[in-house]
Residue, then its C-alpha position, 0 to 999 in steps of 0.5 A: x480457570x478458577x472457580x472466582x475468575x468464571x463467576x466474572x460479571x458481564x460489565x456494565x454499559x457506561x452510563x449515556x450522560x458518560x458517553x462521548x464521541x470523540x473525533x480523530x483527524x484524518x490527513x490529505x498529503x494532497x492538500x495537507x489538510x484536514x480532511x474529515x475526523x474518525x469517529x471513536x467511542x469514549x466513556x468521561x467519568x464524573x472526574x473527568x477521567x476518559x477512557x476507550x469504549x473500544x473494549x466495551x464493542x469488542x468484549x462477547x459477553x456484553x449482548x449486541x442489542x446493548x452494544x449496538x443501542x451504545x454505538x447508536x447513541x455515539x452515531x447520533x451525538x457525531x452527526x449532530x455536532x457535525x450539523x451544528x456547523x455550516x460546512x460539517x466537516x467530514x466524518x468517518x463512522x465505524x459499522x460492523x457488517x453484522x450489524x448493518x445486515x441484521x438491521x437492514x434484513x429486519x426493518x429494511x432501514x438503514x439507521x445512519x441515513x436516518x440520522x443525516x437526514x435528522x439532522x440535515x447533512x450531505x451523505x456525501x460529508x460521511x464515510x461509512x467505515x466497515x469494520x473488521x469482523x467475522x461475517x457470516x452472513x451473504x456477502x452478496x446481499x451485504x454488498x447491496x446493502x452497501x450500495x445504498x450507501x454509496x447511492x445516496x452519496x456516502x463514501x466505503x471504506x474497509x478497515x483494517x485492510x490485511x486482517x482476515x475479514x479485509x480479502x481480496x474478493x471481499x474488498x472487490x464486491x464492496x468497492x470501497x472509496x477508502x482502503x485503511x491499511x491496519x497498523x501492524x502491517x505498517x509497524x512491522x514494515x519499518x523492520x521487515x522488508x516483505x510486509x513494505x512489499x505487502x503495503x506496496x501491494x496495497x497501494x497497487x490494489x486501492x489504484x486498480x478498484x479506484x480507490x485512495x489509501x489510508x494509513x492509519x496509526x501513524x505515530x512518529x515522523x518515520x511512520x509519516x515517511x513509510x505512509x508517503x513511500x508506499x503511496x498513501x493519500x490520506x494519513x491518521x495517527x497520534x503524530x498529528x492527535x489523539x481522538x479529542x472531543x472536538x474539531x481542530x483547525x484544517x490546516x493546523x498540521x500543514x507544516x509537518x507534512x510538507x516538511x516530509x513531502x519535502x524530504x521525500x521529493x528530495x530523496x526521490x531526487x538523490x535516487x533518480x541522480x543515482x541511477x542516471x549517474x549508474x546507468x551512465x558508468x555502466x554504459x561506459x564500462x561496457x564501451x571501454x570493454x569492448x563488450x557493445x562492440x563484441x556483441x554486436x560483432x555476433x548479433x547475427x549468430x544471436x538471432x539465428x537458432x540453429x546456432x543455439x548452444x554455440x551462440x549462447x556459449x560465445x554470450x557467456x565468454x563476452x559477459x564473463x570477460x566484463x563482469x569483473x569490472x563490475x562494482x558491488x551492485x551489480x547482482x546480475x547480468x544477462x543477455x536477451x532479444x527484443x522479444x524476450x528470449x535470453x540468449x546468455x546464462x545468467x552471470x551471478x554475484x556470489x557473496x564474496x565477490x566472485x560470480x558464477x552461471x547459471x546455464x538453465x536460464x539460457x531460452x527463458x522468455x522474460x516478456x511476461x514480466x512487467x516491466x519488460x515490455x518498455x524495456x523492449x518495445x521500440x527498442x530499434x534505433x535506440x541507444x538511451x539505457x532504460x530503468x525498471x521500477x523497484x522491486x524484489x528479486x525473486x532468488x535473493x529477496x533484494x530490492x533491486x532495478x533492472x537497467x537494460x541497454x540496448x546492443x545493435x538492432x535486436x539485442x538487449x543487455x540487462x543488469x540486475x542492480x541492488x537497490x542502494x540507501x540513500 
């Protein structure tokens, strides 16, 4: 580093008469209105030029107390437009853990529910937005901190949801309302299909702590579609608007997310067809083939474990004289009990076409699996084929479903079909 580059001047604080806040819409898919608006730091110069102060709250060299003396100033200018209105819109106000635990350590006050009560609004039109950090203090005590908060009316959301601070354990004792996914999980998604995975993952976690999902740095429409695919509730981003210094109409972006909630139900509807058309063809094949009756002829020798190698090696013969019948989807085919138990190898596709076995899999138990439950229960008298959710093969990485359908009274046979584009 040179010697005129670490003589570098702290900056300055912006000056308050430049100081602004700024307000970002945030989207209901539900109700396709606006819900509430982030609050975001800017700095208007006397030219009318604007700028973030986002580099300002994250630059070291600036002392907190002046960092936090600036946000105070934001909160309060936020909060009182807000209460210029009869019904406030909601509001979304960014906190550092940090600042939130020193201060309350300190004084015992919490400066937010100060300010609402200044200025006379509901707690409950304020969602407190903990920020990503590094946290060095007792997460315990900061999750006591937060209940206050939430006692008095206030929605918790964590931001930036898969960055270092947001973990798991650390998202269970805040309990937030909001879960916000950060947006380079959300871009990466469109490319790569593990991070979908991972965003997927989220949408499981915000409805297992009683929490809605929040996607944020939505930008394009194909952003929108990802937001709706992975089971978002609420959207934000420069596809609808950029932080502006004032409210916009709520129903202002309407239009634009029922035309993707449209396109979604459509394609949900172009996929269901789908399956219901395969599940059928498969069904078929496996009667033209004889290969129900032939099961079904052994059933008995199955179900009997003394037979074991021998049942399984009769399995695998019926299987192998119907897979090359198979279309292109079909990655896998297998041979079960209603308990689990797999009876057959595995009959896999190889990448030209051809299959080969996999014996080792022969006594497996697959009831742990998620899906397999339904998959198996009730499955006497039944004859109708059931489909599993998507998911990722474990071997292969694919997105893939499992259809299964039932063979005489105790036998289930399961195939491993990839997930078309539609």
């Amino acid at each position: 580093m040179t010697e005129q580059a670490s003589a570098r001047t702290v900056p300055l604080s912006p000056p308050e008469e430049q100081i602004a806040a700024y307000y970002q819409p945030i989207l209901a898919l539900d109700t396709r209105r606006i819900v509430g608006y982030e609050v975001l730091g800017r700095q208007v110069d006397e030219n009318g030029g604007v700028k973030s102060l986002g580099p300002f709250f994250t630059d070291s060299r600036v002392d907190v107390s002046e960092q936090i003396r600036i946000d105070r100033l934001l909160r309060e200018k936020a909060i009182a437009k807000a209460g210029t209105f009869p019904e406030p819109p909601s509001i979304f106000l960014n906190l550092k853990p940090s600042w939130i635990y020193r201060h309350y350590k300190l004084t015992g006050e919490l400066h937010t529910l100060q300010l609402l009560d200044r200025y006379g609004i509901d707690p409950s039109r304020v969602c407190i937005e903990i920020t990503e950090e590094e946290f060095r203090g007792s997460f315990l005590e900061l999750g006591e901190i937060i209940d206050i908060y939430r006692k008095q009316g206030c929605r918790i959301a964590i931001d930036d949801v898969g960055s270092d601070f947001s973990s798991y354990d650390r998202i269970a004792q805040l309990r937030p309302h909001l879960l916000k996914v950060d947006i380079h999980l959300m871009k990466r998604s469109a490319s790569h299909d593990g991070y979908l995975g991972v965003l997927r993952s989220f949408s499981t976690l915000a409805e297992q702590i009683g929490a809605s999902l929040l996607v944020e740095g939505v930008e394009t429409r194909q952003d929108l579609r990802r937001a709706i695919q992975i089971g978002a509730r609420y959207v934000q981003g420069y596809l609808f608007s950029p932080a502006e210094p004032d409210f916009r109409k709520g129903d202002e972006f309407a239009r634009l997310i029922e035309e993707e909630l449209e396109e979604h139900r459509q394609l949900l509807h172009r996929t269901e067809h789908y399956w219901v058309r395969r599940a059928a063809e498969l069904f078929r094949s496996m009667h033209s083939n004889a290969v129900h009756q032939e099961l079904e002829a052994e059933e008995h020798r199955f179900q009997a474990e003394e037979e074991g190698t021998a049942a399984s090696d009769e399995a695998d013969c019926i299987l192998q004289r119907w897979v090359p019948y198979l279309d292109s989807f079909c990655l896998r085919v297998y041979l079960c009990l209603d308990n689990g138990t797999q009876i057959s190898s595995n009959h896999v596709r190889n990448p030209d076409g051809s299959w080969h076995i996999e014996s080792e899999y022969r006594g497996s138990d697959w009831s742990w699996r998620p899906y397999f439950i339904p998959h198996l229960s009730q499955i006497e008298g039944r004859t109708d084929s059931k489909l599993s959710p998507q998911y990722a093969d474990l071997n292969t990485r694919r997105w893939i479903r499992t259809l299964s359908i039932p063979v005489g009274r105790r036998l289930v046979l399961f195939l491993d079909i990839v997930e078309p584009v539609l």
